[in-house]
Every structure is written in C-alpha cells, then in structure tokens.
HTML snippet that shows the backbone in 3Dmol.js (N, CA, C, O; Angstrom):
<script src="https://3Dmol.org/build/3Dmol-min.js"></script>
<div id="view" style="width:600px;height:400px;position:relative"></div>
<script>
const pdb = `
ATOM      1  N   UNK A   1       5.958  26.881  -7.557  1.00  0.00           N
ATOM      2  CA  UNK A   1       6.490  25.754  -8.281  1.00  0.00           C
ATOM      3  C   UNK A   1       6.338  24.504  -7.424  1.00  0.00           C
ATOM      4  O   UNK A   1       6.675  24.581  -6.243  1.00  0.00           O
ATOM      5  N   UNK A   2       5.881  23.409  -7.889  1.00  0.00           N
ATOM      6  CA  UNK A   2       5.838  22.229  -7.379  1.00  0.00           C
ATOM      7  C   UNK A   2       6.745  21.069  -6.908  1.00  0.00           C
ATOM      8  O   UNK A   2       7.935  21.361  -7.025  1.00  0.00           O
ATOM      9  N   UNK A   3       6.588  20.220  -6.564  1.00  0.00           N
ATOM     10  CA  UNK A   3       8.027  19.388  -6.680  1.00  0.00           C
ATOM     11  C   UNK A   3       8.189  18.757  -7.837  1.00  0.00           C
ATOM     12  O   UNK A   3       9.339  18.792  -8.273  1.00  0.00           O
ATOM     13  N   UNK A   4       7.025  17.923  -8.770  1.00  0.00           N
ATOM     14  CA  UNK A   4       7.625  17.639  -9.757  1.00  0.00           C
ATOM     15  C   UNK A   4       8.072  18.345 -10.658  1.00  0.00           C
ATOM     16  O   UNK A   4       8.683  17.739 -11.538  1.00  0.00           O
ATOM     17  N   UNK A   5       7.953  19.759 -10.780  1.00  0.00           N
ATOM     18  CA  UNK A   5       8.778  20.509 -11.553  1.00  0.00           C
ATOM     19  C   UNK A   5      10.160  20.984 -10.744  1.00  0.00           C
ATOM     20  O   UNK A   5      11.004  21.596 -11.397  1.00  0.00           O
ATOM     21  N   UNK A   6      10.352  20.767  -9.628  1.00  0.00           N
ATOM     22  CA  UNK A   6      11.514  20.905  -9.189  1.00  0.00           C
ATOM     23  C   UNK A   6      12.408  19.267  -9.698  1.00  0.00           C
ATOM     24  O   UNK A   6      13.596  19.029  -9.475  1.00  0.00           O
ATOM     25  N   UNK A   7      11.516  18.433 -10.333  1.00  0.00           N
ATOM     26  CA  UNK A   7      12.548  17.009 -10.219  1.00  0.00           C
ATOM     27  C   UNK A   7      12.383  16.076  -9.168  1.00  0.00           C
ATOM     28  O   UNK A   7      13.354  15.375  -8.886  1.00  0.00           O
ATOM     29  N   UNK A   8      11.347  15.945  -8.552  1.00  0.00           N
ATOM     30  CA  UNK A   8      11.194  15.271  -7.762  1.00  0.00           C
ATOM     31  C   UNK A   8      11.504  13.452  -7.982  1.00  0.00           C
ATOM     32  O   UNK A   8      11.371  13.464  -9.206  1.00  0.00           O
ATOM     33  N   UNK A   9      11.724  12.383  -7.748  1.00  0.00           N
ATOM     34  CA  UNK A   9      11.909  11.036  -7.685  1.00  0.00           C
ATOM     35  C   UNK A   9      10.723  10.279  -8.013  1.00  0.00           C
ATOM     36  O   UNK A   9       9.835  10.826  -7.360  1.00  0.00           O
ATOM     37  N   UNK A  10      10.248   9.380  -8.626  1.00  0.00           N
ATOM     38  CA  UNK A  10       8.824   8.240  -8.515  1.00  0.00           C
ATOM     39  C   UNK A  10       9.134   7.693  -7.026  1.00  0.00           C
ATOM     40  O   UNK A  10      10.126   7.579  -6.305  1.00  0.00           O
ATOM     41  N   UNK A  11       7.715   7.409  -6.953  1.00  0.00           N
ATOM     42  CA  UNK A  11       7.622   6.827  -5.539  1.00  0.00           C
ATOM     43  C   UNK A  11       7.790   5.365  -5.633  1.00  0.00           C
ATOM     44  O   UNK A  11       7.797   4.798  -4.541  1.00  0.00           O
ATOM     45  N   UNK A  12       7.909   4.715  -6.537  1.00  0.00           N
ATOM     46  CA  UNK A  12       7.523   3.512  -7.105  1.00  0.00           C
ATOM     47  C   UNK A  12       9.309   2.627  -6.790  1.00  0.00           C
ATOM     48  O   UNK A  12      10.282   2.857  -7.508  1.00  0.00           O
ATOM     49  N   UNK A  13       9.332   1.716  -5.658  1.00  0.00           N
ATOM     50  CA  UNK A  13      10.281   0.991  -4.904  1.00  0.00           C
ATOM     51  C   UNK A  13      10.978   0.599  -5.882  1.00  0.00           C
ATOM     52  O   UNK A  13      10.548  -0.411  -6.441  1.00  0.00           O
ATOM     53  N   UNK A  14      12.025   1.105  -6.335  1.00  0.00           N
ATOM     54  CA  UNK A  14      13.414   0.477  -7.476  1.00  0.00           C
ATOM     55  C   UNK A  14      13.179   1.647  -8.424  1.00  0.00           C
ATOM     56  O   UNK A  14      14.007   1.872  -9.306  1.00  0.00           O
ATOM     57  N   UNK A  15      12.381   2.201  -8.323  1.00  0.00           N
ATOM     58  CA  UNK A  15      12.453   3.762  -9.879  1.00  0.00           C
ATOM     59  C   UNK A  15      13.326   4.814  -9.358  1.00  0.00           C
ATOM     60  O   UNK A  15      13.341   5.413  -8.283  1.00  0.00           O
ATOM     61  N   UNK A  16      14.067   4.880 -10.435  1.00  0.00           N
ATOM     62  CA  UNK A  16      14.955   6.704 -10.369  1.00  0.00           C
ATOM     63  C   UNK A  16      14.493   7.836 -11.360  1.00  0.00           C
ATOM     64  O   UNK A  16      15.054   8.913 -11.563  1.00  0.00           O
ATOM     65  N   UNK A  17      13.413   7.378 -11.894  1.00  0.00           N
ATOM     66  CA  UNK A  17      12.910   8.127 -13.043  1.00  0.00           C
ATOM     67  C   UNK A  17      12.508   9.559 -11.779  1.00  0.00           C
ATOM     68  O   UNK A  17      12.323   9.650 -10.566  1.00  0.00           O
ATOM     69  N   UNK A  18      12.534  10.579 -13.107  1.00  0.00           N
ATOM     70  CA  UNK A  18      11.957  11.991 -12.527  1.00  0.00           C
ATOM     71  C   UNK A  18      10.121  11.991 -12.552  1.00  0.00           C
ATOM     72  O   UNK A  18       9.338  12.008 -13.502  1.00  0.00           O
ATOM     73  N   UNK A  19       9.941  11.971 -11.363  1.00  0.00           N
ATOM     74  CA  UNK A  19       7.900  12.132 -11.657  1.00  0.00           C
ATOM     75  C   UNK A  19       7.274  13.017 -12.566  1.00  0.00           C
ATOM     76  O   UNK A  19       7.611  14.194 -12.695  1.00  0.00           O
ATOM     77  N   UNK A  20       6.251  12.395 -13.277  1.00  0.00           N
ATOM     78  CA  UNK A  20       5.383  13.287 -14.189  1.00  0.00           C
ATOM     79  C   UNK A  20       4.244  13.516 -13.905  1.00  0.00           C
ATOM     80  O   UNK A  20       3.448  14.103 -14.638  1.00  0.00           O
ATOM     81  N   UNK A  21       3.982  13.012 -12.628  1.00  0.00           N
ATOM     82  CA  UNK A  21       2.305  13.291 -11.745  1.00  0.00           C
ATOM     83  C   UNK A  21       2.432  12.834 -10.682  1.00  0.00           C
ATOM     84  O   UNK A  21       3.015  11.758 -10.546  1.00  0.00           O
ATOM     85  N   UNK A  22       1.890  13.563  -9.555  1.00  0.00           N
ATOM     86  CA  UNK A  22       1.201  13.423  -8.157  1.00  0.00           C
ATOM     87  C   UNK A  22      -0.352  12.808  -8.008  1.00  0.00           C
ATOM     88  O   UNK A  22      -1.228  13.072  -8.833  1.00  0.00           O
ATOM     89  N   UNK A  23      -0.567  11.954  -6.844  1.00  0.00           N
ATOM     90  CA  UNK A  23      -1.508  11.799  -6.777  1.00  0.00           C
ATOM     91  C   UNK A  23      -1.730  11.539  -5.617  1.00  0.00           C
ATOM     92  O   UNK A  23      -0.851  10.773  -5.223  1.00  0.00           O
ATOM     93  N   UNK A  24      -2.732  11.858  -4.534  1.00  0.00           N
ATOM     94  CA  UNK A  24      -2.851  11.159  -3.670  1.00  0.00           C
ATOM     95  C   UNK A  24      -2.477   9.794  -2.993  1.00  0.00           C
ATOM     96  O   UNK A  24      -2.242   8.806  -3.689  1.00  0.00           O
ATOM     97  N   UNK A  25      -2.443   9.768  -2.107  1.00  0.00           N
ATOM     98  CA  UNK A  25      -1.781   8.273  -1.556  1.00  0.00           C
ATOM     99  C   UNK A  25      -2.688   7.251  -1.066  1.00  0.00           C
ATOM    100  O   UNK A  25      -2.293   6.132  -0.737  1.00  0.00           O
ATOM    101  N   UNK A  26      -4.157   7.703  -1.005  1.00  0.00           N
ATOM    102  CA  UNK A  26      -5.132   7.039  -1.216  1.00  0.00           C
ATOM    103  C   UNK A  26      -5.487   6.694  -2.559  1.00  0.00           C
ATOM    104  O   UNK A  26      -5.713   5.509  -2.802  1.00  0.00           O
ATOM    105  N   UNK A  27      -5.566   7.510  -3.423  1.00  0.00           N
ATOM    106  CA  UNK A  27      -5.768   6.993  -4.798  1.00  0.00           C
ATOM    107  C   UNK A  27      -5.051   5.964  -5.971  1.00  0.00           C
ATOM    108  O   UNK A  27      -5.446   5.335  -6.953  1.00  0.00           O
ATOM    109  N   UNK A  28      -3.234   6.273  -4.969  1.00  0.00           N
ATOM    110  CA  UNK A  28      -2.538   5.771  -5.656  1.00  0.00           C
ATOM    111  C   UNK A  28      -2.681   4.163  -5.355  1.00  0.00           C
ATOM    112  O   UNK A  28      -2.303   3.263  -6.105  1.00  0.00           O
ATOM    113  N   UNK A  29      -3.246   4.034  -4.222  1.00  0.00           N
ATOM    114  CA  UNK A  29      -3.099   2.452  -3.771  1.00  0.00           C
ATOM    115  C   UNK A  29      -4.223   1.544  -4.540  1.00  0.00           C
ATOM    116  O   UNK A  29      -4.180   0.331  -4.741  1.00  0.00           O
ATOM    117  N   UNK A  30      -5.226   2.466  -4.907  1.00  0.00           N
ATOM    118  CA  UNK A  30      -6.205   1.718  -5.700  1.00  0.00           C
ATOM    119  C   UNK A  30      -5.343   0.491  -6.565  1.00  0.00           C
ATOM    120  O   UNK A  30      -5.960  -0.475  -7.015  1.00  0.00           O
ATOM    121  N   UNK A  31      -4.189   0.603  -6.705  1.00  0.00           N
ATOM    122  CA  UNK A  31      -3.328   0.023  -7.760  1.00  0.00           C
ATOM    123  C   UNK A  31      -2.698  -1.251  -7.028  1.00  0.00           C
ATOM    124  O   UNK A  31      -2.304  -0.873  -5.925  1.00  0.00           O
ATOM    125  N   UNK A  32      -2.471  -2.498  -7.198  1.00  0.00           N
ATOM    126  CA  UNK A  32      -2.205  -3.363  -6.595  1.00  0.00           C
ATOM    127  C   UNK A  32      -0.709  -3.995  -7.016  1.00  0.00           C
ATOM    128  O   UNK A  32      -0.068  -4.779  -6.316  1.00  0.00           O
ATOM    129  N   UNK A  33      -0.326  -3.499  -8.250  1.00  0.00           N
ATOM    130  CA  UNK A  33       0.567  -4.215  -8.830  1.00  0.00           C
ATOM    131  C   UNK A  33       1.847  -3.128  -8.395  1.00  0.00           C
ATOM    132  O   UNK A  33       2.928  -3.637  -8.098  1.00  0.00           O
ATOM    133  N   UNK A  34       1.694  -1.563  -8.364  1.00  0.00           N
ATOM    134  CA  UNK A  34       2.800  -0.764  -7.693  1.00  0.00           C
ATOM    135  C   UNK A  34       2.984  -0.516  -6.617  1.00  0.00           C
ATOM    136  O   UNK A  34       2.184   0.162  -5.973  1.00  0.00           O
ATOM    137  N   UNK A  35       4.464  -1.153  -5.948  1.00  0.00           N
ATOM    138  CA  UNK A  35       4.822  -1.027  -4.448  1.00  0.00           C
ATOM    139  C   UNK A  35       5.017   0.072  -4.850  1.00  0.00           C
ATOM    140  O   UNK A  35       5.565   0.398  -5.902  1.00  0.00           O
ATOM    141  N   UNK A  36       4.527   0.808  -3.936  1.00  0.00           N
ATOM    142  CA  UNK A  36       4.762   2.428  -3.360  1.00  0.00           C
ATOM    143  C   UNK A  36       5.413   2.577  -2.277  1.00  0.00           C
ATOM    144  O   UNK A  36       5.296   1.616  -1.517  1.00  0.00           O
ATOM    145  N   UNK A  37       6.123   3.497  -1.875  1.00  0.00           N
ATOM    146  CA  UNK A  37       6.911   3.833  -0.191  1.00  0.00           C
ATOM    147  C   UNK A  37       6.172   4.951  -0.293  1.00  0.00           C
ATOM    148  O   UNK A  37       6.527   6.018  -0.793  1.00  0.00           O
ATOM    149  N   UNK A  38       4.774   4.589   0.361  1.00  0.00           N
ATOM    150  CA  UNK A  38       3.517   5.750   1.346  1.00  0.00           C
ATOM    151  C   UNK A  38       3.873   6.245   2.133  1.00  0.00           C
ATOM    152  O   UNK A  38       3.112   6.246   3.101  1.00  0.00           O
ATOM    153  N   UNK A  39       5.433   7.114   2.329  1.00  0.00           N
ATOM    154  CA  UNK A  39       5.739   8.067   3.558  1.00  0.00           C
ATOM    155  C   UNK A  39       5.023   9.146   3.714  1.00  0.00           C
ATOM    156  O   UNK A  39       5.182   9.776   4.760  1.00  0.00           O
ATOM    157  N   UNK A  40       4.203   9.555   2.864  1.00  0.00           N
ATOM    158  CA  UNK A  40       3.943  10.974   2.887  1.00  0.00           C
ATOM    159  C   UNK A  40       2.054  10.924   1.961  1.00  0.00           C
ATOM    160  O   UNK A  40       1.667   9.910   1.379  1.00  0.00           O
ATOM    161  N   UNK A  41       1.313  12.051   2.046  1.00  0.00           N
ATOM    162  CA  UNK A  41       0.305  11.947   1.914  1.00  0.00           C
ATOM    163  C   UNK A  41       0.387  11.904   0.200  1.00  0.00           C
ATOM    164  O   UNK A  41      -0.392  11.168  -0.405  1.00  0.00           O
ATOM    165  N   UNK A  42       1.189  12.579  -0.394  1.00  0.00           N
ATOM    166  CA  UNK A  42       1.158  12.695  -2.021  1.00  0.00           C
ATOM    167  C   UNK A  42       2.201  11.189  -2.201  1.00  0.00           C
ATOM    168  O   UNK A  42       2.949  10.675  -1.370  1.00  0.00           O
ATOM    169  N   UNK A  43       1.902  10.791  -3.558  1.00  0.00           N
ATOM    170  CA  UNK A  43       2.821   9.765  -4.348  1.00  0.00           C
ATOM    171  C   UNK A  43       3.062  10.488  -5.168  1.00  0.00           C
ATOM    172  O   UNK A  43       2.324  11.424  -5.474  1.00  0.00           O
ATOM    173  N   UNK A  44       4.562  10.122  -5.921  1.00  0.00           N
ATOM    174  CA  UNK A  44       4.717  10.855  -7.126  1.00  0.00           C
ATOM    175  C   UNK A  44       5.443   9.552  -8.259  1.00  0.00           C
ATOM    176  O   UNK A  44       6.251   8.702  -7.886  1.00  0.00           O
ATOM    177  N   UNK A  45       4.886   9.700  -9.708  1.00  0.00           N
ATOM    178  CA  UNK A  45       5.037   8.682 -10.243  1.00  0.00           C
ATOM    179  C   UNK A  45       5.185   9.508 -11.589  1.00  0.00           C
ATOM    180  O   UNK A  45       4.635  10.515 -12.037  1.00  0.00           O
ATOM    181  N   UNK A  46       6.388   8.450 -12.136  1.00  0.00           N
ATOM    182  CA  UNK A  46       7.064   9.086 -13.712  1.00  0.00           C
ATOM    183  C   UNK A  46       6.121   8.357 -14.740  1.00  0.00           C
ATOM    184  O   UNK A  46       5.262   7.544 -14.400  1.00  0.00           O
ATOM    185  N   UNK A  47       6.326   8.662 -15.771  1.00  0.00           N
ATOM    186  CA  UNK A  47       5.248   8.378 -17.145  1.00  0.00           C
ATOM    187  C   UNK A  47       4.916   7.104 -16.941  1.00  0.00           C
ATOM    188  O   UNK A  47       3.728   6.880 -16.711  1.00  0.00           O
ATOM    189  N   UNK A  48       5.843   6.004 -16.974  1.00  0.00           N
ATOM    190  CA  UNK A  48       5.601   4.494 -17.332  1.00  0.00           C
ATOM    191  C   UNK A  48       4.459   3.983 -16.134  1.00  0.00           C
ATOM    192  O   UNK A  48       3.435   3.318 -16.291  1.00  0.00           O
ATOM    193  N   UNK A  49       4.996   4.509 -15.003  1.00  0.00           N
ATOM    194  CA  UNK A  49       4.326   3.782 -14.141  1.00  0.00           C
ATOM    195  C   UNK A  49       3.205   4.513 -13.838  1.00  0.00           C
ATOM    196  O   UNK A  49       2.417   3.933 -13.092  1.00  0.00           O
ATOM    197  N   UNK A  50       2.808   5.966 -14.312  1.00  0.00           N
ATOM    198  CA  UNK A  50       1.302   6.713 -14.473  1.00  0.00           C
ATOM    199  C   UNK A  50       0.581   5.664 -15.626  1.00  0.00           C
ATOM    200  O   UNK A  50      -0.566   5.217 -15.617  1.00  0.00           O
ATOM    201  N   UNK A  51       1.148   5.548 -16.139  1.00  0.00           N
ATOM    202  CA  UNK A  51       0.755   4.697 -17.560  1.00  0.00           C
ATOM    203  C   UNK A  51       0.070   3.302 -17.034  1.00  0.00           C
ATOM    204  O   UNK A  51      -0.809   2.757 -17.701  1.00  0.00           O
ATOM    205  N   UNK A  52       0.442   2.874 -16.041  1.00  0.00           N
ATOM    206  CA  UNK A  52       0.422   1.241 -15.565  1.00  0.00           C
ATOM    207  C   UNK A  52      -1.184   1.298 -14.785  1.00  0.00           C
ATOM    208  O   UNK A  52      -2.218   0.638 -14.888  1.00  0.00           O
ATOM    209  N   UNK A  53      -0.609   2.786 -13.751  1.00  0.00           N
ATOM    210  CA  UNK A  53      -1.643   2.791 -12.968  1.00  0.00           C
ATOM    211  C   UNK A  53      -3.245   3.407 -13.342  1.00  0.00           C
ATOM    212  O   UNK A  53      -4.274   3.331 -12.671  1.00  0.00           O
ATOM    213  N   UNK A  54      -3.014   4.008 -14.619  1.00  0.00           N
ATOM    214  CA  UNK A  54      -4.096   4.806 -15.641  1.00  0.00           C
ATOM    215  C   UNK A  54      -4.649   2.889 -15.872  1.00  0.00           C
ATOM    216  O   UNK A  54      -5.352   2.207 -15.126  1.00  0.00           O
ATOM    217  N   UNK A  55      -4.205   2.645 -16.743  1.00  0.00           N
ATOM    218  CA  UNK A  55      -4.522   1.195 -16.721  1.00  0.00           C
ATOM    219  C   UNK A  55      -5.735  -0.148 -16.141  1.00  0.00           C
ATOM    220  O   UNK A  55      -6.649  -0.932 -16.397  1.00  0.00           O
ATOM    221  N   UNK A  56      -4.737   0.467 -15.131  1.00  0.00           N
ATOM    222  CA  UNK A  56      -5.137  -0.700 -13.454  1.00  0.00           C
ATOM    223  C   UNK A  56      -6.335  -0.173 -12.865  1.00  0.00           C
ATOM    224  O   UNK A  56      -7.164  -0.767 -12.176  1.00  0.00           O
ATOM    225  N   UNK A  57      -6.305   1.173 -13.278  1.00  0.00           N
ATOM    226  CA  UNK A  57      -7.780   1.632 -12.344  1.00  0.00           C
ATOM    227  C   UNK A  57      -8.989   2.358 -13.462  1.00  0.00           C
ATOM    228  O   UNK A  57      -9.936   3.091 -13.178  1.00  0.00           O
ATOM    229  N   UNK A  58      -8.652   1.969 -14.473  1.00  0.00           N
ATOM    230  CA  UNK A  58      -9.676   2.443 -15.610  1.00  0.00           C
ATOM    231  C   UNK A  58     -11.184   2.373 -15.418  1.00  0.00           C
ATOM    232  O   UNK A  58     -11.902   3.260 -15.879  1.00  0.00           O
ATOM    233  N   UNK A  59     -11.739   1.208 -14.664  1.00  0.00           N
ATOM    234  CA  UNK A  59     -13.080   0.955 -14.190  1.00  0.00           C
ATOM    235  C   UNK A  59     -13.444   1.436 -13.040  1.00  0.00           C
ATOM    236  O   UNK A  59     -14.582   1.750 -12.692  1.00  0.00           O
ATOM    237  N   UNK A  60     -12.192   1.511 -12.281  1.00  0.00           N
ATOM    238  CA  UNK A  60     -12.924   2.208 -10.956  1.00  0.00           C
ATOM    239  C   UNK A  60     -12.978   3.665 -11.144  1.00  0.00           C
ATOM    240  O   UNK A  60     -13.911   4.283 -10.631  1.00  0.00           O
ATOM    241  N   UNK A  61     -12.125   4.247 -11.790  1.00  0.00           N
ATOM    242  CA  UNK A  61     -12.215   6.059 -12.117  1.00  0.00           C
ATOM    243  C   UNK A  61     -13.298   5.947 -13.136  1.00  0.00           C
ATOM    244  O   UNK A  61     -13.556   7.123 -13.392  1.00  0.00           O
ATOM    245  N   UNK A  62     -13.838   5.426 -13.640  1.00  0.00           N
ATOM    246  CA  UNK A  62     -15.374   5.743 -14.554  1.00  0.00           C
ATOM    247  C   UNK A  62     -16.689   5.502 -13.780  1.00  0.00           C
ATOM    248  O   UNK A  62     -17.839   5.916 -13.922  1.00  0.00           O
ATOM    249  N   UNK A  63     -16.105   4.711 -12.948  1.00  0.00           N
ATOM    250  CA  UNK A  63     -17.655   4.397 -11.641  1.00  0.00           C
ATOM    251  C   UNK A  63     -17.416   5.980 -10.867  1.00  0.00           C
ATOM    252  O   UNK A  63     -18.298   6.835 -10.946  1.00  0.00           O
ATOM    253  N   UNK A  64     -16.317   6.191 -10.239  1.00  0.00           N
ATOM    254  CA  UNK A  64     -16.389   7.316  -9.465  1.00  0.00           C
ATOM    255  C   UNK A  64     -17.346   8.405 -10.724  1.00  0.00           C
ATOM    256  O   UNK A  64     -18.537   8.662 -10.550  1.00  0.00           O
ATOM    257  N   UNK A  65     -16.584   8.899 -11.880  1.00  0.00           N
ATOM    258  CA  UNK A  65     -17.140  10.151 -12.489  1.00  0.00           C
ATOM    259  C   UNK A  65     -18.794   9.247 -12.471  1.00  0.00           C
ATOM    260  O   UNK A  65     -19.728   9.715 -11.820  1.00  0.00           O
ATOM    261  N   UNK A  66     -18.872   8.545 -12.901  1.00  0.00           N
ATOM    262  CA  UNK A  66     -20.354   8.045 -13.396  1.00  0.00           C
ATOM    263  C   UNK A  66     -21.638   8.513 -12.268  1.00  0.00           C
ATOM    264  O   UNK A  66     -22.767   8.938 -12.511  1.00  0.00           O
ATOM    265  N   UNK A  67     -20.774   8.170 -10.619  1.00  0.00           N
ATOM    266  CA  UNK A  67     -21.701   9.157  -8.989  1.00  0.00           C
ATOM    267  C   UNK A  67     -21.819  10.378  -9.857  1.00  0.00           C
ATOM    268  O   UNK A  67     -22.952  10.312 -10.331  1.00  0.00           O
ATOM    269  N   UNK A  68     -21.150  11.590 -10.359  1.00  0.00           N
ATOM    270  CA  UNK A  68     -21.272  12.619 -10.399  1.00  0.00           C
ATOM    271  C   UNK A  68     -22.073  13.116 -11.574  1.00  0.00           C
ATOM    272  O   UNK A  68     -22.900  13.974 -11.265  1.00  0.00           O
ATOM    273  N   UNK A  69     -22.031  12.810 -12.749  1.00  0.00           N
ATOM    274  CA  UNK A  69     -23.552  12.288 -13.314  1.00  0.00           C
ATOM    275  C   UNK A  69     -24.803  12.476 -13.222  1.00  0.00           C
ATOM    276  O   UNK A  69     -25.581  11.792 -13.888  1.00  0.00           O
TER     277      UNK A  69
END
`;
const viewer = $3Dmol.createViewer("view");
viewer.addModel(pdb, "pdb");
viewer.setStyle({}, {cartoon: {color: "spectrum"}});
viewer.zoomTo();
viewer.render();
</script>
C-alpha cells in the first residue's frame, strides 16, 4: 500500500487536501505557478492542484512522448 492510499497530505504550501497522485520532484517543478515543499524525492498533490499542473505542463509532456515516437 502506498502513501496516498494511506492519506497522505498535498505537497502544495497552504493545502490540507488528501493527495490523489505522486510524482516526482523533478517533474513536479516543471510547474512554476505551485510552491511545493521539495523535502523529499516524491511530491504528492490532491485533484485540484494535479489538475493545475496537468495544465501547466501540457506541451512539455507531448514533446517528451513525441522523443519516443
């Protein structure tokens, strides 16, 4: 079992929401508009703010798949 199924916290500075995805802490920074607290190698982030960061990095995650291609 994982942590976000244990209930884990968003990483996202002022959120108490419960996380609905992990992501790397390199990947997560691609994002400019969410302060993150990068203590640790995973971020964990609840719907709204997966939602923000799906968003924010829409062009750069289609260039990455597009290398593999």
């Amino acid at each position: 079992m994982g942590k976000v199924a244990k209930g884990i916290k968003c990483s996202v500075i002022g959120c108490d929401k419960e996380a609905e995805r992990s992501l790397s802490s390199q990947r997560a920074s691609l994002s400019s508009s969410l302060k993150l607290s990068l203590d640790s190698r995973q971020v964990y982030l609840c719907k709204d703010h997966y939602k923000i960061w799906k968003k924010e990095t829409k062009e750069i995650r289609e260039i990455e798949r597009s290398r593999w291609e």
